[in-house]
C-alpha positions as CSV (number, residue, x, y, z in Angstrom):
1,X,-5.2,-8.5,-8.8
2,X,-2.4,-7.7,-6.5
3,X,-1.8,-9.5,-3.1
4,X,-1.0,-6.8,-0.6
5,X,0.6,-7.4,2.7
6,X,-0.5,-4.6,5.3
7,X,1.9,-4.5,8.0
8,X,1.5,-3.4,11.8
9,X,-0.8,-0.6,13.0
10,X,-1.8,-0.1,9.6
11,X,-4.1,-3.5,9.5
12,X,-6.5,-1.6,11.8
13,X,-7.5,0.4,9.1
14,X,-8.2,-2.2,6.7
15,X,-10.7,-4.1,9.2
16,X,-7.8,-6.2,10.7
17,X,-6.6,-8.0,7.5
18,X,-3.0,-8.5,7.4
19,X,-3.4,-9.3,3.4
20,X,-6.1,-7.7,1.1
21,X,-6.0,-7.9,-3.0
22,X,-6.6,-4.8,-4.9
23,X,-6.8,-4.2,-9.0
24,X,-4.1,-1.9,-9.6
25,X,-1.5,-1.7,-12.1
26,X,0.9,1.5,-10.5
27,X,1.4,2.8,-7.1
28,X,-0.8,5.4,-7.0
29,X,-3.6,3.1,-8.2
30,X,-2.8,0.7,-5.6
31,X,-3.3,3.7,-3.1
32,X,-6.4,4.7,-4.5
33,X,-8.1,1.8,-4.6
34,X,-6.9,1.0,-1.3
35,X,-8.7,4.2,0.1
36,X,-12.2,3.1,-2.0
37,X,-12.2,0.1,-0.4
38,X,-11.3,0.8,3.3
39,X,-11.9,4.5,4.1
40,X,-10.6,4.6,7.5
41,X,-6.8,4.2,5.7
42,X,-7.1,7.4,3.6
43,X,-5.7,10.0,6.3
44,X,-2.8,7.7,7.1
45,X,-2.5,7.4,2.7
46,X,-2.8,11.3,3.1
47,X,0.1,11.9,5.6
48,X,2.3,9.4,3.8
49,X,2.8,5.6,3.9
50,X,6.2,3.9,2.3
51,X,5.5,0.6,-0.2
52,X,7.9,-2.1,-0.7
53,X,7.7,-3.6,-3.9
54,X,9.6,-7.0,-4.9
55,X,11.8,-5.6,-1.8
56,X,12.4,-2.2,-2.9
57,X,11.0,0.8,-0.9
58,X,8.4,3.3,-2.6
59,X,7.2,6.3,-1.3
60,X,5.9,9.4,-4.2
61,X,6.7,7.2,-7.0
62,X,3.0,7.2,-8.3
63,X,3.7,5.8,-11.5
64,X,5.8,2.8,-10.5
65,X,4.2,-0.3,-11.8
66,X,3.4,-3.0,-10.0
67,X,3.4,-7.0,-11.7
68,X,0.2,-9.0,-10.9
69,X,2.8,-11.3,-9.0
70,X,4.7,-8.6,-7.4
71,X,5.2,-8.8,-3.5
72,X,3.5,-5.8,-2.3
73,X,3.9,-4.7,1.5
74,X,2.4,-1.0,2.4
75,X,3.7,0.3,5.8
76,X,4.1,3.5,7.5
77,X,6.1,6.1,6.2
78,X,10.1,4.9,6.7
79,X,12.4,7.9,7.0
80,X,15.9,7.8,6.8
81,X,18.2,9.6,9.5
């Protein structure tokens, strides 16, 4: 299981938890399991969210893997500028 931190407005859509642990073992299962288990996050998922992995920022990188113990943060989209 992986411990992810939901940050800001995003907690609304995962029934006000700030943490929540999903099985996933990549990025885009992380997403996808995220979306089973709280529906009302799948249109933000849709329109794009960024995810910081052991510190480093992710954002169409389905296949990244993610480590059991990996620090996990999902937030909106961060775009550069």
């Amino acid at each position: 299981m992986v411990q992810v931190k939901i940050w800001g407005s995003l907690a609304a859509m995962t029934e006000d938890q700030t943490e929540v642990e999903v099985e996933a073992a990549t990025l885009r299962e992380l997403l996808d399991r995220l979306a089973d288990k709280y529906p009302a996050i799948r249109p933000q998922l849709d329109r794009g969210v960024s995810v910081a992995i052991d510190g480093r920022i992710y954002n169409d990188s389905w296949f990244t893997r993610i480590a059991p113990d990996s620090e996990v943060v999902l937030l909106a989209r961060l775009k550069g500028g």
